[in-house]
N, CA, C and O atoms as CSV, one atom per row, in Angstrom:
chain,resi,resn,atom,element,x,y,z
A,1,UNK,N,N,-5.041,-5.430,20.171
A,1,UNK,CA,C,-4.064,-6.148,19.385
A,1,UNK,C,C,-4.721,-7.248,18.555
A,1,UNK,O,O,-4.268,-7.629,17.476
A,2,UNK,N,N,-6.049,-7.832,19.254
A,2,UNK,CA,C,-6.839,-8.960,18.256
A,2,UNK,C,C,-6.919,-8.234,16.803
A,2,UNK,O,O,-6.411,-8.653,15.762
A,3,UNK,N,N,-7.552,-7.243,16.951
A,3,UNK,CA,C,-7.646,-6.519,15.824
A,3,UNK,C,C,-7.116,-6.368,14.873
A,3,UNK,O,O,-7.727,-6.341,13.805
A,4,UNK,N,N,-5.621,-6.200,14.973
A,4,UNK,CA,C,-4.573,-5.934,14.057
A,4,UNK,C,C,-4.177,-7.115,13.966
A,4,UNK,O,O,-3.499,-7.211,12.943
A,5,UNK,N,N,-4.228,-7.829,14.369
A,5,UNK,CA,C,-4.018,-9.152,13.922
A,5,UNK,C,C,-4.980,-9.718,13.010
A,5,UNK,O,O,-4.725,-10.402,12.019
A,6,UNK,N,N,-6.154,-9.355,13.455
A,6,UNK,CA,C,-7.581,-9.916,11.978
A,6,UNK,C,C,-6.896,-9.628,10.782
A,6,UNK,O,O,-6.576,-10.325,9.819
A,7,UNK,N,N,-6.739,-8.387,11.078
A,7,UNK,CA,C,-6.707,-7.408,10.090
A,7,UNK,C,C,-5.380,-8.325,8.864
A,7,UNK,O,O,-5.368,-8.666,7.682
A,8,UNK,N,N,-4.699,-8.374,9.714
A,8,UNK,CA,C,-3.015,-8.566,9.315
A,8,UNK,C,C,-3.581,-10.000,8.430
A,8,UNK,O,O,-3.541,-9.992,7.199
A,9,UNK,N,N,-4.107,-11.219,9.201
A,9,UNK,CA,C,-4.727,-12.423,8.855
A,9,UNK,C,C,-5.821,-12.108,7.716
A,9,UNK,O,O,-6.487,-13.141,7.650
A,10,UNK,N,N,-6.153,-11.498,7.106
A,10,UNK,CA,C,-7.495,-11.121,6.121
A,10,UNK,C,C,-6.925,-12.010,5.393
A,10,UNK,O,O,-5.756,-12.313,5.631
A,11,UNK,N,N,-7.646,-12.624,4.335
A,11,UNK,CA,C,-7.399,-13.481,3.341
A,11,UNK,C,C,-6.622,-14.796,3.353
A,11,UNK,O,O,-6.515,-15.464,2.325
A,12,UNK,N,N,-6.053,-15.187,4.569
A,12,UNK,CA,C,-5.143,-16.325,5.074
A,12,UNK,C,C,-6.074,-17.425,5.383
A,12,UNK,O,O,-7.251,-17.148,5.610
A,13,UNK,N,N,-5.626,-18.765,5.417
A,13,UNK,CA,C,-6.243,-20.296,5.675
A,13,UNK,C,C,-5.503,-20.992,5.981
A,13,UNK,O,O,-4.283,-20.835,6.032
A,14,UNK,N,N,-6.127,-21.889,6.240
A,14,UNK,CA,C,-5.332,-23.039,6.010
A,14,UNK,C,C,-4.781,-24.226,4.803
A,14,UNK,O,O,-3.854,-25.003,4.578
A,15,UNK,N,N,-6.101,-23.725,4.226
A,15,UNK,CA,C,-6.125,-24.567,2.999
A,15,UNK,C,C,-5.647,-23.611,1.508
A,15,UNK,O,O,-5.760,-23.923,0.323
A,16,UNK,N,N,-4.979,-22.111,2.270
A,16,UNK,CA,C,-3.923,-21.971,1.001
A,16,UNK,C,C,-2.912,-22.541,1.131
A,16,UNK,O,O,-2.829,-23.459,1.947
A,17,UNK,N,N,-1.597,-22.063,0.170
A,17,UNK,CA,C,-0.580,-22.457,0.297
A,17,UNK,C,C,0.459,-21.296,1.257
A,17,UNK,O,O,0.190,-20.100,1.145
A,18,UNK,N,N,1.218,-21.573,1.855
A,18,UNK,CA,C,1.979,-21.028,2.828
A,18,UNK,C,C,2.839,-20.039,2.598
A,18,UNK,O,O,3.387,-19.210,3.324
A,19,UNK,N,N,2.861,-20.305,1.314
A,19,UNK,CA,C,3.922,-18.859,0.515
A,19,UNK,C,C,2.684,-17.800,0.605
A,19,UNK,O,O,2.837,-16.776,1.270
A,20,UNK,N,N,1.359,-18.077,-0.126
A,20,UNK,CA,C,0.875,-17.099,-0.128
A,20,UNK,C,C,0.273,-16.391,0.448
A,20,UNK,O,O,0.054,-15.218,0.145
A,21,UNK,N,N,-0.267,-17.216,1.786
A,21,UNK,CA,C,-0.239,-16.687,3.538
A,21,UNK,C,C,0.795,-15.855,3.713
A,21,UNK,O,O,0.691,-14.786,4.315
A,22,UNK,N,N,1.816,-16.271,3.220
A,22,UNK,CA,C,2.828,-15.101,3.808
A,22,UNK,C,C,3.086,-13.998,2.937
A,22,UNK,O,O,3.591,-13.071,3.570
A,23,UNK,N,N,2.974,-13.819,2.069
A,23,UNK,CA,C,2.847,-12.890,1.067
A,23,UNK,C,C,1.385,-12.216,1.551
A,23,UNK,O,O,1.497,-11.116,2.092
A,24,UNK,N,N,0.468,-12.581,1.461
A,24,UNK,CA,C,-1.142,-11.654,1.808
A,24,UNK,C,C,-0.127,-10.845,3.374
A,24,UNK,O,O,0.311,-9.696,3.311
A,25,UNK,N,N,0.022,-11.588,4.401
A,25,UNK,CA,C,0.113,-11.138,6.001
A,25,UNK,C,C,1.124,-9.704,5.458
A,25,UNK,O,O,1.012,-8.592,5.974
A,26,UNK,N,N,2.042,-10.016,4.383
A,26,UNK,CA,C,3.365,-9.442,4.113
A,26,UNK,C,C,2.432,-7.616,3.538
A,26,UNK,O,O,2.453,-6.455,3.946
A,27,UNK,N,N,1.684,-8.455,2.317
A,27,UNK,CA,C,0.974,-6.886,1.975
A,27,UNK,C,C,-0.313,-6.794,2.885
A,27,UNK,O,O,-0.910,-5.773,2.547
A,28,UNK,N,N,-0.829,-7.294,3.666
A,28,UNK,CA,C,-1.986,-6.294,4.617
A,28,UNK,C,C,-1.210,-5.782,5.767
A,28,UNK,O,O,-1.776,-4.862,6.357
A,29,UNK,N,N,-0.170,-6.107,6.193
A,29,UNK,CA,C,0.995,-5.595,7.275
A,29,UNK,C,C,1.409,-4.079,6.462
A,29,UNK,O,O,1.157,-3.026,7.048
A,30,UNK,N,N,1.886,-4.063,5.444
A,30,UNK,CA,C,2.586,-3.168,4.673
A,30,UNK,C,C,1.295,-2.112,4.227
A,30,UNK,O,O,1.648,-0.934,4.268
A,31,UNK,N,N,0.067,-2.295,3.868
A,31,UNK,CA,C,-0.935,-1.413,3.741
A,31,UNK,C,C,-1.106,-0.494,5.096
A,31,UNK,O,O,-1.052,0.735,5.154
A,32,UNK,N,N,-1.344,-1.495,6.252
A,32,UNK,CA,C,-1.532,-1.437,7.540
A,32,UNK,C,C,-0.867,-0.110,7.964
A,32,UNK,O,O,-1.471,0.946,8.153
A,33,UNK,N,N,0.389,-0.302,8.080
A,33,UNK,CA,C,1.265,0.975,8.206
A,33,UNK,C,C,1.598,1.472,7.084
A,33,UNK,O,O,2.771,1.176,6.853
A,34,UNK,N,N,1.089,2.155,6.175
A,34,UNK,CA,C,1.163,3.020,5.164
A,34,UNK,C,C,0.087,3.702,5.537
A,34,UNK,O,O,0.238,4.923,5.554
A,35,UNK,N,N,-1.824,2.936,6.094
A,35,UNK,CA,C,-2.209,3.708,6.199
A,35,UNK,C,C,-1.923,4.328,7.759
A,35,UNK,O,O,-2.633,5.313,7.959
A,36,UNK,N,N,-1.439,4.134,8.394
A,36,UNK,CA,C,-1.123,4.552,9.721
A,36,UNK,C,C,0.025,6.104,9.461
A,36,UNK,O,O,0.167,7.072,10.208
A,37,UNK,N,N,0.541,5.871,8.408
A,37,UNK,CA,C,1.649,7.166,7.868
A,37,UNK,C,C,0.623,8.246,7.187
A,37,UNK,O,O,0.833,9.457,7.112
A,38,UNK,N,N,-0.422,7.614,6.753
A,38,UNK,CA,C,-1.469,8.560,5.854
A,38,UNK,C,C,-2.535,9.579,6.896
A,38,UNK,O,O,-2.949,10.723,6.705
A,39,UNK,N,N,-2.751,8.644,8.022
A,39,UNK,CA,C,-3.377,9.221,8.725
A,39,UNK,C,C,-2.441,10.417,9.735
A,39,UNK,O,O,-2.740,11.567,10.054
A,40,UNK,N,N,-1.513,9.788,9.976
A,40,UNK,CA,C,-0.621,11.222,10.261
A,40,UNK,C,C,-0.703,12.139,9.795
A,40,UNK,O,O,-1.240,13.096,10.353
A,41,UNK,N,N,-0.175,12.195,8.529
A,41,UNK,CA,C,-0.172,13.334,7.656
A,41,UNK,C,C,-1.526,13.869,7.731
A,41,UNK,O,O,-1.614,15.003,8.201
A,42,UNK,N,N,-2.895,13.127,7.264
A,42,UNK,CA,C,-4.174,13.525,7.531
A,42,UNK,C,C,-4.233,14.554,8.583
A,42,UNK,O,O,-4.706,15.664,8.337
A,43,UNK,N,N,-3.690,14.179,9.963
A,43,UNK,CA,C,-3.832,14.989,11.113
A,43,UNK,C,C,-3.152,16.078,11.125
A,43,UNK,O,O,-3.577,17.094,11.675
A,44,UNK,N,N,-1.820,16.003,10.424
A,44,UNK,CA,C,-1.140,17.216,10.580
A,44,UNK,C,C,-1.491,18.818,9.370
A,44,UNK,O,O,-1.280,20.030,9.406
A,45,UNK,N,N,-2.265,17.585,8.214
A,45,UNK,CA,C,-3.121,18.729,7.136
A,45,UNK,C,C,-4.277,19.104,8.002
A,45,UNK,O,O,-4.575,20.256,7.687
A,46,UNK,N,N,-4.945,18.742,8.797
A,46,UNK,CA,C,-5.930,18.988,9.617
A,46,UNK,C,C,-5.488,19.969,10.538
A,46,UNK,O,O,-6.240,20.866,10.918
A,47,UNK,N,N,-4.243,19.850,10.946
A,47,UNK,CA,C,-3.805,20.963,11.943
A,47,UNK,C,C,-3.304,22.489,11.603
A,47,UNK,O,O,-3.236,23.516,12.278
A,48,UNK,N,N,-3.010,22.187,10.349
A,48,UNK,CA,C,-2.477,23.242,8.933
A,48,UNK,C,C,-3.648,23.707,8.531
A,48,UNK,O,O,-3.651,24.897,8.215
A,49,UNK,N,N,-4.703,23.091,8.444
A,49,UNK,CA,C,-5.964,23.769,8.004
A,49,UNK,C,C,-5.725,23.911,6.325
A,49,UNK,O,O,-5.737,24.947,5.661
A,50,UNK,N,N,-5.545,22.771,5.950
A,50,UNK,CA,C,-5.169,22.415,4.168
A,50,UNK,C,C,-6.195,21.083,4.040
A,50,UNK,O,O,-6.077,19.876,4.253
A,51,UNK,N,N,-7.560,22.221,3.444
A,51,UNK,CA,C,-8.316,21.382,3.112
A,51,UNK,C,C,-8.195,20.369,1.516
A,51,UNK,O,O,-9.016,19.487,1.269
A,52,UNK,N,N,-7.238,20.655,0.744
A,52,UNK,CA,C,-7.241,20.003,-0.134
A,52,UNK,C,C,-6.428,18.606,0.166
A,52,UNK,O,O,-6.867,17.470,-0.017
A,53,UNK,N,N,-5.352,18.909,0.587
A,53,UNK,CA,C,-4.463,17.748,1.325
A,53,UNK,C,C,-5.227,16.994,2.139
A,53,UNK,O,O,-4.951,15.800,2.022
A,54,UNK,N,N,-6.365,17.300,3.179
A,54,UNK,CA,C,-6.910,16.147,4.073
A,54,UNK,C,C,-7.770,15.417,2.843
A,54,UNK,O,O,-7.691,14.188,2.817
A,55,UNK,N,N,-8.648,16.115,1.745
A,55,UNK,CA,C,-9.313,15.593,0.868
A,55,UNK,C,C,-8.333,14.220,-0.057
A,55,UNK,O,O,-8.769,13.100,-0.325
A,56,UNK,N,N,-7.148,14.688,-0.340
A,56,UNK,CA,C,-5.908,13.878,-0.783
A,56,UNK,C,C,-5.742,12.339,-0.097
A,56,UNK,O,O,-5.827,11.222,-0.608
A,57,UNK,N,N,-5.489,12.743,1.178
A,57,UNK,CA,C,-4.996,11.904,1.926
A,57,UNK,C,C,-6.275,11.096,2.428
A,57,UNK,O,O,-6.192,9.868,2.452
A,58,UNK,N,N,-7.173,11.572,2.734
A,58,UNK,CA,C,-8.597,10.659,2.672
A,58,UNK,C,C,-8.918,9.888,1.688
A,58,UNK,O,O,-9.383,8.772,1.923
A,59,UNK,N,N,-8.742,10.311,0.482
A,59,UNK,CA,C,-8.734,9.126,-0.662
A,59,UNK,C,C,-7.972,7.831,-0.386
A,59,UNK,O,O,-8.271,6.646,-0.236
A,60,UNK,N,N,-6.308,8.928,-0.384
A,60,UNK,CA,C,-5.617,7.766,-0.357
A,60,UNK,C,C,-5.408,6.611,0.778
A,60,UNK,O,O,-4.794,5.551,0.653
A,61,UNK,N,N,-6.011,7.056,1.780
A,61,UNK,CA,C,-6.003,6.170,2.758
A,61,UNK,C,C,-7.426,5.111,2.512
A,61,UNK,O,O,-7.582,4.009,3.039
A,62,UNK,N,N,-8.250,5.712,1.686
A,62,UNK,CA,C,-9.589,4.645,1.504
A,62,UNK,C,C,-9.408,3.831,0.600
A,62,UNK,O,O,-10.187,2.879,0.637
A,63,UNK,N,N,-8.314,3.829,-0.610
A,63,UNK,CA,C,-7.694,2.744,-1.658
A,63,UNK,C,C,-6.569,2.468,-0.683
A,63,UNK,O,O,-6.477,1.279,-0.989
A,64,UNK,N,N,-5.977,2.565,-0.090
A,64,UNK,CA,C,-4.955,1.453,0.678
A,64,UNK,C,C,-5.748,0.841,1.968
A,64,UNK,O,O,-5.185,0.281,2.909
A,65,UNK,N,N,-6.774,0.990,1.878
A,65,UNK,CA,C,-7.447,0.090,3.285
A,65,UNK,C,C,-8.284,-0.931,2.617
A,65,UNK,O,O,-8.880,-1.811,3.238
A,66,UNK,N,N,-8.321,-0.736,0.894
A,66,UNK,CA,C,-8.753,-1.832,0.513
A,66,UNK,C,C,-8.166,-3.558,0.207
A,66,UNK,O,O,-8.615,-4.689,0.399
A,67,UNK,N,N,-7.185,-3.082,-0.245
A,67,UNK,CA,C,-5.840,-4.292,0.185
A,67,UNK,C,C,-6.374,-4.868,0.966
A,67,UNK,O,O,-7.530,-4.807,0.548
A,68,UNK,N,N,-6.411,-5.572,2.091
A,68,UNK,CA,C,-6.775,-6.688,3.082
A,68,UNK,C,C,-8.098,-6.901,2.250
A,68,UNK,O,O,-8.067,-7.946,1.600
A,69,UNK,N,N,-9.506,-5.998,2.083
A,69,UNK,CA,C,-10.390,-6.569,1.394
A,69,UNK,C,C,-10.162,-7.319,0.806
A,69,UNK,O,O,-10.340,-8.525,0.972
A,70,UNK,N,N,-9.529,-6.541,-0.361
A,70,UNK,CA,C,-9.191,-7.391,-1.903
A,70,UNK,C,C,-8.589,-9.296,-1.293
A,70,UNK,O,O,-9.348,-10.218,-1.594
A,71,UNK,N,N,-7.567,-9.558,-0.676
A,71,UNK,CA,C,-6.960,-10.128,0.200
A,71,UNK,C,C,-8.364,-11.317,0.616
A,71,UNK,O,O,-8.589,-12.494,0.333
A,72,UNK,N,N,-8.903,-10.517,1.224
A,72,UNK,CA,C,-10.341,-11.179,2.211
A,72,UNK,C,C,-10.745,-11.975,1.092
A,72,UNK,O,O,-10.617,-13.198,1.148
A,73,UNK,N,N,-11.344,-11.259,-0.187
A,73,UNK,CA,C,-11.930,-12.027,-1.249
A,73,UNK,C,C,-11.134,-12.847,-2.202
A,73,UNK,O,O,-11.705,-13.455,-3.107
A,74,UNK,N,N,-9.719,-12.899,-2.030
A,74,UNK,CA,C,-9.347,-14.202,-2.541
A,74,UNK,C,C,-8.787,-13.288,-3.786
A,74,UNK,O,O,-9.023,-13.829,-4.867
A,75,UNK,N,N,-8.168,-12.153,-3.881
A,75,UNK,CA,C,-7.881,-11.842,-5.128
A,75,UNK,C,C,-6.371,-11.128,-4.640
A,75,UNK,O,O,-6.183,-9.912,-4.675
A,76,UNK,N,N,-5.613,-11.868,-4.302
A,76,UNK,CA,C,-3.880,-11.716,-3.991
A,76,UNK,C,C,-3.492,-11.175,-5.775
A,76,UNK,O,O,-3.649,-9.956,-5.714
A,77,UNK,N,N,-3.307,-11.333,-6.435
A,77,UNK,CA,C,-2.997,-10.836,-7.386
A,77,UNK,C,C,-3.760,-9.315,-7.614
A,77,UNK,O,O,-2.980,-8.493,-8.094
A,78,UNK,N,N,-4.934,-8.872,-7.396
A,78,UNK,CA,C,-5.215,-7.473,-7.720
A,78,UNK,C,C,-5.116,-6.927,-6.045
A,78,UNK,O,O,-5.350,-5.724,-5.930
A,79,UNK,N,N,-4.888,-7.460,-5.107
A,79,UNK,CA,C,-4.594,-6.658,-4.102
A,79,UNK,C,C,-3.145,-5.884,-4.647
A,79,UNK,O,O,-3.093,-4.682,-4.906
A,80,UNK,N,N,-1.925,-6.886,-4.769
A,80,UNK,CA,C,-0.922,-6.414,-5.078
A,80,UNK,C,C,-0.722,-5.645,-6.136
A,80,UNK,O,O,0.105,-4.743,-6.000
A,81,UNK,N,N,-1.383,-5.788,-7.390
A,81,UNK,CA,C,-1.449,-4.987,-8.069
A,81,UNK,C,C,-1.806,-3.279,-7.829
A,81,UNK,O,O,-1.170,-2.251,-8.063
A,82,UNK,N,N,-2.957,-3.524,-7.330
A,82,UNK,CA,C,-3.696,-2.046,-6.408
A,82,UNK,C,C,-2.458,-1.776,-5.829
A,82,UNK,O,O,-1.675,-1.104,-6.499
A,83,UNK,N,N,-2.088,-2.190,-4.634
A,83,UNK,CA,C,-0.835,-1.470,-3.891
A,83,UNK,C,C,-0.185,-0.736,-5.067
A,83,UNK,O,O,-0.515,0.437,-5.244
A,84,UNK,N,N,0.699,-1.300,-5.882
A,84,UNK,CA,C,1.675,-0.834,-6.890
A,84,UNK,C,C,0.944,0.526,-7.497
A,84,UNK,O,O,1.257,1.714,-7.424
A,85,UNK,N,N,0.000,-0.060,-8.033
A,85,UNK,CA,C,-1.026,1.596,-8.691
A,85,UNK,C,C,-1.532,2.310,-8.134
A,85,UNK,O,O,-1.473,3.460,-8.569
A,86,UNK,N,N,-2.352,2.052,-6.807
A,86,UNK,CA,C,-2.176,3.326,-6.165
A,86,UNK,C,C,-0.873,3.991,-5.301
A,86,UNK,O,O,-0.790,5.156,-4.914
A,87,UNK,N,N,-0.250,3.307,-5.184
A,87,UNK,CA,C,1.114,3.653,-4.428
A,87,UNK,C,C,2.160,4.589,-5.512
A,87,UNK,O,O,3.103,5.201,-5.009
A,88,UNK,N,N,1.936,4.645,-6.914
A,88,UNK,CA,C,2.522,5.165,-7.923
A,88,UNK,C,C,2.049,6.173,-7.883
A,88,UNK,O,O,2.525,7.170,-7.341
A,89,UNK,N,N,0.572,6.043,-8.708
A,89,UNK,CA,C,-0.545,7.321,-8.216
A,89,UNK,C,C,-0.141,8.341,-7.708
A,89,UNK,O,O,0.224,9.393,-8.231
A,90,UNK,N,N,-0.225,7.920,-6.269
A,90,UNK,CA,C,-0.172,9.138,-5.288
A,90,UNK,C,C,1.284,9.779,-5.258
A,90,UNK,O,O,1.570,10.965,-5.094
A,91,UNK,N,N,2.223,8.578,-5.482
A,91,UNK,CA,C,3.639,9.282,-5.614
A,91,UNK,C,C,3.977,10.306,-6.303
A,91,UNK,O,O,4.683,11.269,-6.005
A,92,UNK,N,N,3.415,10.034,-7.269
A,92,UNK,CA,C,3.580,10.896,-8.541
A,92,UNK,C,C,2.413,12.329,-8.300
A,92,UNK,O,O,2.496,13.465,-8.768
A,93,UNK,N,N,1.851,12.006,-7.815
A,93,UNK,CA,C,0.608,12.977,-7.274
A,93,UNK,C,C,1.397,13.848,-6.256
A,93,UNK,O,O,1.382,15.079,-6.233
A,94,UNK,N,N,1.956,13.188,-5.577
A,94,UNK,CA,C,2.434,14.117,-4.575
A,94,UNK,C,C,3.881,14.602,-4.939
A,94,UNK,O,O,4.426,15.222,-4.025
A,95,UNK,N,N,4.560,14.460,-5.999
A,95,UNK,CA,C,5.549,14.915,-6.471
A,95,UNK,C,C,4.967,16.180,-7.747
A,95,UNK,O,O,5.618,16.924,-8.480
A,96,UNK,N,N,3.582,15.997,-7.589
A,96,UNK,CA,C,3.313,17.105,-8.525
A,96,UNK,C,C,3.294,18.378,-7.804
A,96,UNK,O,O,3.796,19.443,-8.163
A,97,UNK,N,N,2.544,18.073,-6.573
A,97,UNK,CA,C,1.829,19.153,-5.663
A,97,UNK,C,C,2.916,19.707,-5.020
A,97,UNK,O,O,3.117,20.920,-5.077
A,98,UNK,N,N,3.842,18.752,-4.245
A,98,UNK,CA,C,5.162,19.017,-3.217
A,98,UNK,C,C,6.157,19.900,-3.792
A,98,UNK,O,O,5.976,20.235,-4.963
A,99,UNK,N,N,7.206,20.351,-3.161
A,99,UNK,CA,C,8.785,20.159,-3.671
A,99,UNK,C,C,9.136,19.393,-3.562
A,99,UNK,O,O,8.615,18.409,-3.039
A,100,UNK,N,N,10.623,19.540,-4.194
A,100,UNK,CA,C,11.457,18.641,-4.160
A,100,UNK,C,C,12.074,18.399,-2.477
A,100,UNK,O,O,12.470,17.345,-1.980
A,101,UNK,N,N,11.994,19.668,-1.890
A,101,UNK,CA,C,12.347,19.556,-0.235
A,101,UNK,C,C,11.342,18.545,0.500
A,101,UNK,O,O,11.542,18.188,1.661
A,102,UNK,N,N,10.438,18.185,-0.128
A,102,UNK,CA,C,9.523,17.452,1.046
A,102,UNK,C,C,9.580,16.252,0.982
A,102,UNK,O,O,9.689,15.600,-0.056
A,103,UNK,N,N,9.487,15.664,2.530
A,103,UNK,CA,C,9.659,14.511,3.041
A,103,UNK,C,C,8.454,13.150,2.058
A,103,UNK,O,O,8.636,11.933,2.073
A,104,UNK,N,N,7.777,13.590,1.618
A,104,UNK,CA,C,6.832,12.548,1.142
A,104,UNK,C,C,6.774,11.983,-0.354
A,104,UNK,O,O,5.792,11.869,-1.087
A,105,UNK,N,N,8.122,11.660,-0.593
A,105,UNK,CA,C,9.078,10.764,-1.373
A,105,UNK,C,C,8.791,9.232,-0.593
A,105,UNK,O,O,9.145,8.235,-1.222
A,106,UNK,N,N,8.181,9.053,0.711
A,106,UNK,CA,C,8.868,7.490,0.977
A,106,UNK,C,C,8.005,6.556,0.707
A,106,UNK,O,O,8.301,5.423,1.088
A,107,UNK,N,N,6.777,6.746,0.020
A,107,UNK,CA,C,6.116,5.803,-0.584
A,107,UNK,C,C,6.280,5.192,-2.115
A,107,UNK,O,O,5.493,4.564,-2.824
A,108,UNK,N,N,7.816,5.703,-2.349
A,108,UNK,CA,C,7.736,5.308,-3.639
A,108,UNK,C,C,9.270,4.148,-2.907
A,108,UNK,O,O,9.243,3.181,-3.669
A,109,UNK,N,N,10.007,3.991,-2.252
A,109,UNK,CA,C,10.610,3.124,-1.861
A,109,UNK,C,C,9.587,1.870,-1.440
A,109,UNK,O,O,10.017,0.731,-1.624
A,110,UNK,N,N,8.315,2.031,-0.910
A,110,UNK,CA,C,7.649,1.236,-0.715
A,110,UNK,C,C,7.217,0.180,-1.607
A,110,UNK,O,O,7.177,-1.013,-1.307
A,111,UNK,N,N,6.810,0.822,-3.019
A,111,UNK,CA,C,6.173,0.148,-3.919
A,111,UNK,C,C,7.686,-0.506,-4.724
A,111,UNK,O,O,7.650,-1.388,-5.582
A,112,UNK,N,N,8.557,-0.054,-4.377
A,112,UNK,CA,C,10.040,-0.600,-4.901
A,112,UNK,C,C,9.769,-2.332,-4.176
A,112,UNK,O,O,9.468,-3.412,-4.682
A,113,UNK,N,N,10.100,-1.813,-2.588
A,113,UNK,CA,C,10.039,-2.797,-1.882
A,113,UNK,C,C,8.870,-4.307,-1.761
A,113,UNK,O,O,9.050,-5.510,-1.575
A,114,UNK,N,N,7.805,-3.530,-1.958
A,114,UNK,CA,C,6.732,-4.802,-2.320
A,114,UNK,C,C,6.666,-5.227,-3.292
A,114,UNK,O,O,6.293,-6.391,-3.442
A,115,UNK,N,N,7.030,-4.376,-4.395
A,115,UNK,CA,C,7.216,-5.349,-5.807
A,115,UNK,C,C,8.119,-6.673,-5.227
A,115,UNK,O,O,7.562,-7.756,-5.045
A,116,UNK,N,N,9.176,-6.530,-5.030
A,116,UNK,CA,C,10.095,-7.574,-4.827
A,116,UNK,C,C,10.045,-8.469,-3.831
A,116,UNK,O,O,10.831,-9.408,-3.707
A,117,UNK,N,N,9.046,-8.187,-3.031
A,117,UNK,CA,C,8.763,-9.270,-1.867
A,117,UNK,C,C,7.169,-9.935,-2.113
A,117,UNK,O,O,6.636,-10.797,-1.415
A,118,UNK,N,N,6.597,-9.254,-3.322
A,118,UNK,CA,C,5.316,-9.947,-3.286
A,118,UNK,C,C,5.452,-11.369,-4.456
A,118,UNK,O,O,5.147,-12.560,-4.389
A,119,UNK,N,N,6.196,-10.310,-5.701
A,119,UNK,CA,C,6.046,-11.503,-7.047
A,119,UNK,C,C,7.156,-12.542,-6.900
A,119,UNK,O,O,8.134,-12.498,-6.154
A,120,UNK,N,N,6.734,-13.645,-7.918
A,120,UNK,CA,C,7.775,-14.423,-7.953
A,120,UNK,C,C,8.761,-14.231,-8.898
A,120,UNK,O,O,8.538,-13.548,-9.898
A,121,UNK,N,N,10.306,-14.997,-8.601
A,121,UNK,CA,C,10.773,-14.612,-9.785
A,121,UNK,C,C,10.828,-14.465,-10.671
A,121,UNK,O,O,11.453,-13.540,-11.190
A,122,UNK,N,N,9.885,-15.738,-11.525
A,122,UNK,CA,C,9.490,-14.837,-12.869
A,122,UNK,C,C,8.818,-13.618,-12.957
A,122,UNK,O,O,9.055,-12.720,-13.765
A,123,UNK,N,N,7.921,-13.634,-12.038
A,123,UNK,CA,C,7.312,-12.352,-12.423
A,123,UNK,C,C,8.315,-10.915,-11.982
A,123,UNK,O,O,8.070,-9.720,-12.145
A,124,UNK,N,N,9.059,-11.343,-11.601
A,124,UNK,CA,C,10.298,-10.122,-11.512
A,124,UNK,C,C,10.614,-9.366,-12.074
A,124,UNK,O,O,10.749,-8.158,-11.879
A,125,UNK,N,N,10.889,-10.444,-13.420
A,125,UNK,CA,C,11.973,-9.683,-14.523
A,125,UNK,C,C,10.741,-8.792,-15.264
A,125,UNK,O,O,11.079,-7.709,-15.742
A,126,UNK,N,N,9.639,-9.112,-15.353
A,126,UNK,CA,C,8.126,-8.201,-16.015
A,126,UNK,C,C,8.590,-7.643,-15.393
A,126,UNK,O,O,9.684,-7.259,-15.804
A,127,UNK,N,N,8.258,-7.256,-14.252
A,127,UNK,CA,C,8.306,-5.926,-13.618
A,127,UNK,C,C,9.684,-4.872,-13.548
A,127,UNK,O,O,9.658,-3.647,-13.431
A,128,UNK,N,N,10.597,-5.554,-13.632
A,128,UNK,CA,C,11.487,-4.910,-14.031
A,128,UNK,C,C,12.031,-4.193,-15.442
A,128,UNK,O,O,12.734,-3.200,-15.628
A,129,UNK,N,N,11.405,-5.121,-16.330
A,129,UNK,CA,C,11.863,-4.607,-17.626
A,129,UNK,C,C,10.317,-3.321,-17.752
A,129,UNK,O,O,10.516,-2.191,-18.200
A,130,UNK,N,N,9.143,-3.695,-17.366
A,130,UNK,CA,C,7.731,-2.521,-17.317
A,130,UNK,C,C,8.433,-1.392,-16.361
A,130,UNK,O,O,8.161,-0.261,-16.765
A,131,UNK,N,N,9.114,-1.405,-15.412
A,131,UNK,CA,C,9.655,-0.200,-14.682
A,131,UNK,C,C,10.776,0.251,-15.436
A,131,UNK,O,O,11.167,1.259,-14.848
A,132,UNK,N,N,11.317,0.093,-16.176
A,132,UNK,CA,C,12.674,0.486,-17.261
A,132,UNK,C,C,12.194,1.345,-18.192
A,132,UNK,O,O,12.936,1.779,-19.072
């Protein structure tokens, strides 16, 4: 559990400010278990014997484990950014490859959801009128 807690803590101090401690904990928590959903899937393309999908999902789990890095080095603005673009990315990636029947639609509620819990309100309405 220390672990996931480092992990969760990457980029946090004391001598930031407290919003943005909680915002970093907010997106290395939220990477955290995204990649924990990636590696599932990883296992279950592994069990399917779909070597292109484990190749897929190995990527994408090595750009969402960078987040806390990014985080670590003090760059909260391109961590969050990264989330959003690769989290689109792959959405759209996997809406190419998938049907419409398949379950792996829920990373695009994600990048819904962290938009709005990472920026501030000004930076809201950007993002809202760039997603329009």
């Amino acid at each position: 559990m220390n672990v996931v807690k480092r992990i969760i803590d990457l980029g946090t101090s004391g001598k930031t400010d407290p919003v943005y401690n909680r915002h970093t904990r907010f997106a290395n928590s939220a990477s955290f278990i995204v990649c924990f959903f990636i590696l599932q899937n990883a296992a279950l393309a592994i069990y399917f014997n779909q070597p292109l999908l484990i190749a897929v999902y190995m990527m994408h789990f090595l750009t969402f484990a960078l987040i806390p890095v990014f985080n670590h080095w003090g760059k909260r603005v391109l961590a969050a950014a990264w989330f959003s673009g690769v989290a689109i990315l792959f959405v759209s990636f996997y809406a190419i490859i998938f049907t419409l029947d398949s379950f792996n639609f829920v990373f695009l509620s994600m990048v819904i959801f962290l938009e709005f819990f990472l920026f501030s309100a000004s930076e809201k309405k950007y993002l809202f009128i760039f997603s329009l």
